[in-house]
C-alpha positions in Angstrom: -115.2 157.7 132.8 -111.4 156.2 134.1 -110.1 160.1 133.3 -112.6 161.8 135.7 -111.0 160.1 139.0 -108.5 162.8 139.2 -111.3 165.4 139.4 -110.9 167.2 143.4 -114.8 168.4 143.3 -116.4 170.4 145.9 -120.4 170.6 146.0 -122.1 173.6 147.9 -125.6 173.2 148.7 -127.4 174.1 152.1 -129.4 170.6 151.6 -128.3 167.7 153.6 -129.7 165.3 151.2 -129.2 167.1 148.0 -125.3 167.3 149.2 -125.2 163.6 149.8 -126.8 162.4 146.5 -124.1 164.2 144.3 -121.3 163.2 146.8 -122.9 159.4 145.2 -123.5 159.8 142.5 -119.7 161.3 141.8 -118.6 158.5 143.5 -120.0 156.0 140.8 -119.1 158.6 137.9 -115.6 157.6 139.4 -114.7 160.8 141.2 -112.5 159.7 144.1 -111.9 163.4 146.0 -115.4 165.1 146.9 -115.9 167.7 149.8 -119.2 169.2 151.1 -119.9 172.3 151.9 -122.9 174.3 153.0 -123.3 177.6 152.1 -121.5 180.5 149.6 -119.4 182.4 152.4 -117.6 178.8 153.8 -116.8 177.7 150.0 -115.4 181.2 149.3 -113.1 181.0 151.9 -112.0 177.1 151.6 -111.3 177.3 148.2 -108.9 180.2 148.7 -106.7 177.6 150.5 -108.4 174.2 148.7 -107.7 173.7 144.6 -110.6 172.0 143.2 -111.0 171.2 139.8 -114.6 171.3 139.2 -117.3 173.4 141.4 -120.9 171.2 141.7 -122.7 175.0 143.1 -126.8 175.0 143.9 -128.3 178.4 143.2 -131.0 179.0 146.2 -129.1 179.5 149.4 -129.0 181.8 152.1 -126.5 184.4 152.6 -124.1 184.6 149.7 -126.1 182.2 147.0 -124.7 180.8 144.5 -124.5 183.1 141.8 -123.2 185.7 143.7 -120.4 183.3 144.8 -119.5 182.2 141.4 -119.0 185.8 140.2 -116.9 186.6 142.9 -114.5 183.1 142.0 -114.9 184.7 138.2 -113.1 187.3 139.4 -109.9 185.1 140.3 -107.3 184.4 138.6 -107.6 180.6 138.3 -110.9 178.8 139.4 -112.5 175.9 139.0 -114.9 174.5 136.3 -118.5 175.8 137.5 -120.9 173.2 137.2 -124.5 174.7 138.4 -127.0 172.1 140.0 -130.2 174.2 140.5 -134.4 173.3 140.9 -135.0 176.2 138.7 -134.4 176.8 134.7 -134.4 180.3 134.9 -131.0 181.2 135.8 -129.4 179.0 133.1 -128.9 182.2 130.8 -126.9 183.8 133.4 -124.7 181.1 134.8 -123.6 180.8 130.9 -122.6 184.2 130.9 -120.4 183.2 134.2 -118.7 180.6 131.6 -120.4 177.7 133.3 -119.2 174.6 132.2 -122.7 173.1 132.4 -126.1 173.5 134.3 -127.9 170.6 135.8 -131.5 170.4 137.0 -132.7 168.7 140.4 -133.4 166.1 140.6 -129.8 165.1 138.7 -129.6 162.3 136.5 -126.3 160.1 136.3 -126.1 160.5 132.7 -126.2 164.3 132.8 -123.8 164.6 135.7 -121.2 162.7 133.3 -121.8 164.9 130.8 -120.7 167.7 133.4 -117.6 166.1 134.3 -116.7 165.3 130.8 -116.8 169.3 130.2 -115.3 169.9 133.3 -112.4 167.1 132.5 -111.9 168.9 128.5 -111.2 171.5 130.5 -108.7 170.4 132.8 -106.8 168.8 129.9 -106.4 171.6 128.1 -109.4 170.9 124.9 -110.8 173.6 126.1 -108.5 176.6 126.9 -107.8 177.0 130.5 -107.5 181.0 131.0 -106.4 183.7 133.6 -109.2 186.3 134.6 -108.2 189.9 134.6 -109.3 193.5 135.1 -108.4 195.9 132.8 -110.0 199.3 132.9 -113.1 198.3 134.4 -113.7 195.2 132.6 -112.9 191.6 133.0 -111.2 189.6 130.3 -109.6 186.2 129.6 -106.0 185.7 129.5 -105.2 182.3 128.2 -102.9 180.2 130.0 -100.6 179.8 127.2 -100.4 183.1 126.7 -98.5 183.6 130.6 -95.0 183.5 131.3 -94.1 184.6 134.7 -96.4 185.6 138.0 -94.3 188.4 140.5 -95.6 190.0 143.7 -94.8 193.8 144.6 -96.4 195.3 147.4 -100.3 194.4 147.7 -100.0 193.0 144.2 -99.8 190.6 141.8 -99.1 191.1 138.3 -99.0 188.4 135.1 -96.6 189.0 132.9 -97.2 187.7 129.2 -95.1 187.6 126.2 -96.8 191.4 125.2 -98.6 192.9 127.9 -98.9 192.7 132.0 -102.5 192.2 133.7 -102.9 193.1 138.0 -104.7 189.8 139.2 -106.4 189.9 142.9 -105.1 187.0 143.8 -102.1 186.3 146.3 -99.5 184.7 144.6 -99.5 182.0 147.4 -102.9 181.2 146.0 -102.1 181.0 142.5 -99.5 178.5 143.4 -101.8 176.6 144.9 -104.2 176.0 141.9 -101.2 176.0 139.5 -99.6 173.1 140.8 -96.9 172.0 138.8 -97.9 174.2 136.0 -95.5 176.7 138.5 -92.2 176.7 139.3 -91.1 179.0 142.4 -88.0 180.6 141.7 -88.2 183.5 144.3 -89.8 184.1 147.1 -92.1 186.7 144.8 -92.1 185.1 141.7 -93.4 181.8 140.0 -92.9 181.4 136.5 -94.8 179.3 133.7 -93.2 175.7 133.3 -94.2 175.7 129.7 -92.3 179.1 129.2 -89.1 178.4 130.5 -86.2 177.9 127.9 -83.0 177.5 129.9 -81.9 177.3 133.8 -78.1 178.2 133.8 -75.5 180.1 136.2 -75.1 183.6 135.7 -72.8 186.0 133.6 -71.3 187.6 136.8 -69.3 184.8 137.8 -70.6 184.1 140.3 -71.1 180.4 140.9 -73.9 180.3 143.2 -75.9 182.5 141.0 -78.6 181.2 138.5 -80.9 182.3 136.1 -84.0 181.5 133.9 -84.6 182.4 130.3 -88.2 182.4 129.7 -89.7 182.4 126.2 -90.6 186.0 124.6 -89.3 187.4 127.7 -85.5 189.3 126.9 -84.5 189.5 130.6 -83.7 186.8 132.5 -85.2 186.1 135.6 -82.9 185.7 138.8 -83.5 182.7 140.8 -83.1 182.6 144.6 -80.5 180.3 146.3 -83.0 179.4 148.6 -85.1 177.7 145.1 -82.9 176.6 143.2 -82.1 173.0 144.5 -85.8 172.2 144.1 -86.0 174.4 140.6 -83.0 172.1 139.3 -84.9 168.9 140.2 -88.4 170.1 138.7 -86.4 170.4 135.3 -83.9 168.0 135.9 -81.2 170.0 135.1 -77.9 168.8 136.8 -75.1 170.5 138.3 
């Protein structure tokens, strides 16, 4: 279980004591970064300022429970791996349709919980296709994350460029840097673009020496990078001078 240390997991449940057994028994699955919340509204607006890679969420709670919660995190761009941990059985059917990575029953077991993180972990690595969430006329879809190239901000929005097509996302793009982590590069003050899709960094055709550039895969134009990024741009691709 050596690979599930790097999980960051957050548990939401309005039980002291139900909060405190998983915050164990992730500690002896190995998990070394756990926080505790109590309750839907709280975790909705931590995580918009907290990456976590898995999401340990109990049903039952007052105010905004915790279905309710995970489809309004389905609704984001990037969110964690949803791990239900619930007394009841009957919800199972509709935390699947939420693409729940797995759905434990109370008391939990050890063994099951592993199991979780083990899905939760496939995901993380990239066995199981991490994806962007979208709205497109009405409906929500899955972009995978292969798929993206470059992330720019105009106005209230942010839109996801792709090697074909462009997707509005409700995120800020702060936000999506965030939970990309190095998966992003900042090359403007409104636009990150995909590590895996950049092709070249290189100075400009204008002649002008301060000015540089990125070439992104599938993408024909060339993306302009700021002066202000570029000295930390150059070092994340270790391109010299």
């Amino acid at each position: 279980m050596g690979a599930v240390s790097a999980l960051r997991a957050l548990v939401v449940d309005d039980e002291a004591l139900a909060c405190e057994r998983l915050r164990q028994l992730l500690a002896d699955c190995g998990v070394e970064e756990v926080h505790c919340l109590a309750d839907g509204k709280t975790a909705l607006d931590w995580l918009a300022r907290h990456p976590v890679d898995v999401l340990l969420l109990d049903i039952s709670m007052p105010g905004l429970d915790g279905i309710a919660l995970a489809r309004q995190l389905r609704q984001q761009a990037l969110a964690p791996a949803l791990v239900f941990s619930t007394a009841h059985d009957h919800f199972a059917v509709e935390a699947f349709e939420l693409d729940a990575a797995d759905y434990l029953l109370k008391p939990v077991r050890r063994e099951r919980l592993e199991q979780a993180l083990q899905r939760a972990q496939a995901r993380r690595e990239g066995r199981q296709q991490p994806s962007f969430t979208v709205r497109q006329r009405g409906r929500l879809l899955n972009v995978p994350f292969a798929d993206a190239r470059y992330l720019k901000a105009e106005l209230k929005y942010v839109t996801l460029v792709t090697s074909d097509n462009e997707y509005l996302l409700d995120d800020a793009l702060v936000a999506l840097e965030q939970r990309l982590g190095e998966s992003a590069l900042r090359i403007h003050r409104n636009c990150l673009v995909m590590r895996h899709a950049v092709q070249e960094l290189c100075r400009g055709d204008d002649g002008d020496d301060e000015q540089w550039i990125v070439r992104l895969r599938d993408i024909p134009t060339p993306l302009p990078v700021s002066r202000r990024q570029i000295h930390a741009l150059r070092a994340a691709l270790s391109v010299g001078n």
